[in-house]
C-alpha positions in Angstrom: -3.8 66.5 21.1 -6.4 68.8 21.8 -5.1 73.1 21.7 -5.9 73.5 24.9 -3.7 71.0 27.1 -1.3 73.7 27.2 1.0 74.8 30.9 2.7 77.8 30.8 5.8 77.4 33.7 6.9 80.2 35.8 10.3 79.6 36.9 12.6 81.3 39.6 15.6 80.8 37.4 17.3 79.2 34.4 18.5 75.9 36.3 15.1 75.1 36.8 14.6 75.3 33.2 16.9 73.7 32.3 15.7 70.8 34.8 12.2 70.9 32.9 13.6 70.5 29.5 15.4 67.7 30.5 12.3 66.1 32.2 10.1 66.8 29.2 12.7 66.2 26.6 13.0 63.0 27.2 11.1 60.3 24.5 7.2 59.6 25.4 7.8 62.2 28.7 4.2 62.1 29.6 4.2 58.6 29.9 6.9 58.9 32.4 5.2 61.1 34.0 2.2 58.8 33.9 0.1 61.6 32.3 -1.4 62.4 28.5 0.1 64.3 26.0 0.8 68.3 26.4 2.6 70.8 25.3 4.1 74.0 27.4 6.2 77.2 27.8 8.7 78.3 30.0 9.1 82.0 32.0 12.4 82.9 33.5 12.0 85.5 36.2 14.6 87.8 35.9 14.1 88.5 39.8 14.8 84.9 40.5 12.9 83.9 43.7 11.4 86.8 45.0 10.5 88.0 41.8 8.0 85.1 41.6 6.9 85.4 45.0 5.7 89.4 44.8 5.3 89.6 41.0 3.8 86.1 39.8 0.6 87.5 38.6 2.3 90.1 36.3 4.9 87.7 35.1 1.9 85.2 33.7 -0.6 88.1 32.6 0.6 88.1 29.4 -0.9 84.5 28.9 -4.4 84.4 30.6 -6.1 84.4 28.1 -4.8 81.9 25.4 -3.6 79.3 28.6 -5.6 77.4 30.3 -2.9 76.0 33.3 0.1 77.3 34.8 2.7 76.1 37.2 4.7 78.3 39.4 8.4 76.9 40.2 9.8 78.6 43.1 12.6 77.2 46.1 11.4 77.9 49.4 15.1 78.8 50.8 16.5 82.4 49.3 17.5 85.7 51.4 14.5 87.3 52.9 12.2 84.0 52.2 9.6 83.9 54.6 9.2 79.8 54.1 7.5 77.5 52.1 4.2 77.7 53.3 3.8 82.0 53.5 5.4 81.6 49.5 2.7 79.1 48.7 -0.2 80.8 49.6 1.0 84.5 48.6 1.5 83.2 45.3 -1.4 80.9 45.1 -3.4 83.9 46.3 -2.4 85.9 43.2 -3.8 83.2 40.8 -7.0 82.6 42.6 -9.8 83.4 40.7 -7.3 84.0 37.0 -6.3 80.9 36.8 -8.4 78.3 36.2 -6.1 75.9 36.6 -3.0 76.3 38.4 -0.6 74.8 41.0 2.2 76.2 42.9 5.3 73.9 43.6 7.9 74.7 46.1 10.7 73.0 46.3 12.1 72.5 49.7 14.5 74.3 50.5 15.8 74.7 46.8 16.0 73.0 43.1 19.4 70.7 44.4 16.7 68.2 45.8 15.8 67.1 42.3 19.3 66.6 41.7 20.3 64.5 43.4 19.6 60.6 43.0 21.3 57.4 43.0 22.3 57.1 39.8 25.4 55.4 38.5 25.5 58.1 35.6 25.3 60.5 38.3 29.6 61.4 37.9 28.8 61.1 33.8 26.2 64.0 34.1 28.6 66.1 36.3 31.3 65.5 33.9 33.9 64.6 36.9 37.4 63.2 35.5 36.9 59.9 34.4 38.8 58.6 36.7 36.2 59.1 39.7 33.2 58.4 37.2 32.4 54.7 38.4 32.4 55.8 42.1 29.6 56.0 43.5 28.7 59.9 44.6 28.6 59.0 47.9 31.5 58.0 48.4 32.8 61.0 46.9 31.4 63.3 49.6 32.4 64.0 52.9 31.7 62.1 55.4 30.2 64.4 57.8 28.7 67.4 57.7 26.4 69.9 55.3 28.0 68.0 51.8 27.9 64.1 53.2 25.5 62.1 51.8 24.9 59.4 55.2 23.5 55.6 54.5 20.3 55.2 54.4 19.0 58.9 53.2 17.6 59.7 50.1 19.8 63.0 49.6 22.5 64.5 50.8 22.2 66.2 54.4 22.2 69.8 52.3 21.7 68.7 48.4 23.0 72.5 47.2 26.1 72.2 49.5 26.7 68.9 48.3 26.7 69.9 44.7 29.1 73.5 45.7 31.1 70.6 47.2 32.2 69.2 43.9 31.8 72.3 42.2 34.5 73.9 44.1 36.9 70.7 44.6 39.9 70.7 42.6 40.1 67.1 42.3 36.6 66.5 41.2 36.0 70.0 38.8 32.1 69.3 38.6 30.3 71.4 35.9 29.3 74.6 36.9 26.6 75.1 34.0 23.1 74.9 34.3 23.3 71.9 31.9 24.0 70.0 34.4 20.6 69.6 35.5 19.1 69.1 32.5 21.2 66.0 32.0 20.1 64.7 35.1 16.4 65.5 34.8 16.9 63.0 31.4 17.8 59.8 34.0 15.4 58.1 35.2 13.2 59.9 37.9 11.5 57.0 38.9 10.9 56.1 42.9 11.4 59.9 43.1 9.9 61.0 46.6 10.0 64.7 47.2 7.4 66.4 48.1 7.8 68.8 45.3 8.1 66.4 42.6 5.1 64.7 43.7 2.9 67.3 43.6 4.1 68.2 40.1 3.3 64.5 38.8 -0.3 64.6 40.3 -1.3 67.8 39.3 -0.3 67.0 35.6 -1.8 63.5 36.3 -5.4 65.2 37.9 -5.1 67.7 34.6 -4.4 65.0 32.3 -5.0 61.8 32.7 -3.8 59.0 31.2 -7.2 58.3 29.7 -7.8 61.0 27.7 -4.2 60.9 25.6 -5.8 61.3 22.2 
């Protein structure tokens, strides 16, 4: 692998980390991703969401120089969030012209959409009481409103609700860690369709391609 098919990722929060280490910790992960080798770094924001919108250029100014590609992970739904596409374009703004290579994901409206999938391991990975673990997750969810996950949809009406849902249910105790999505980022991600995710694949796809994996 060449030294300089390096990314360094700038993340609103330690979930999304955690989701990334589970994407890229799993065995041959570029090949997954349908991409060649290459290696990366993770920043935390301390200001979470905002923090990366206002401050992404300082937060990645420490690495322009020895990186030659960074990613920007933000959600597009947090207090005072003027929407995904105002977020997109502030922060791609701050790179432009720095950066030679960089991409700006925003995942809409927050990181619960990459959660969610279905997935018989899906109870496993939430550590639920074994008793409800062969369920399917929908069926676990209610059957109307923010947390229901309806036939035929990809995701649950509201994917954080959903996952607050049974978080906060006493009969179903789901883990409350971050963990939890790096277990799930290690399933299969395959027929994976949001938007977000997509543009993540290609842009590591248009950086690397398959092609060039030596």
């Amino acid at each position: 692998m060449t030294a300089d098919r390096n990314v360094i990722f700038l993340l609103a929060d330690g979930a999304m980390e955690q989701m990334l280490l589970g994407f890229f910790g799993r065995d041959q992960f570029h090949k997954r991703l349908g991409c060649a080798p290459f290696t990366y770094e993770t920043i935390v924001c301390p200001n979470k969401d905002p923090g990366v919108y206002n401050t992404a250029r300082e937060w990645l100014r420490p690495h322009e120089r020895d990186k030659s590609y960074a990613i920007v992970l933000v959600d597009a739904q947090w207090n005072g969030s003027p929407g995904a596409d105002a977020i997109r374009t502030r922060i791609e703004e701050q790179l432009d012209g720095v950066w030679k290579n960089s991409a700006v994901i925003v995942l809409d409206p927050e990181l619960e959409v990459w959660f969610w999938r279905d997935h018989p391991e899906l109870g496993t990975v939430l550590n639920l009481p074994k008793q409800h673990r062969g369920t399917p997750i929908r069926e676990l969810l209610p059957a109307m409103g923010p947390a229901s996950w309806p036939p035929g949809q990809a995701k649950p009406t509201d994917p954080k609700e959903a996952l607050q849902f049974l978080r906060r249910s006493k009969q179903y105790r789901a883990d409350k860690s971050n963990a939890v999505f790096k277990r799930v980022a290690a399933l299969s991600a395959n027929g994976c369709t949001d938007p977000a995710f997509q543009h993540l694949q290609t842009t590591l796809r248009t950086w690397f391609p398959p092609e060039y994996a030596s």
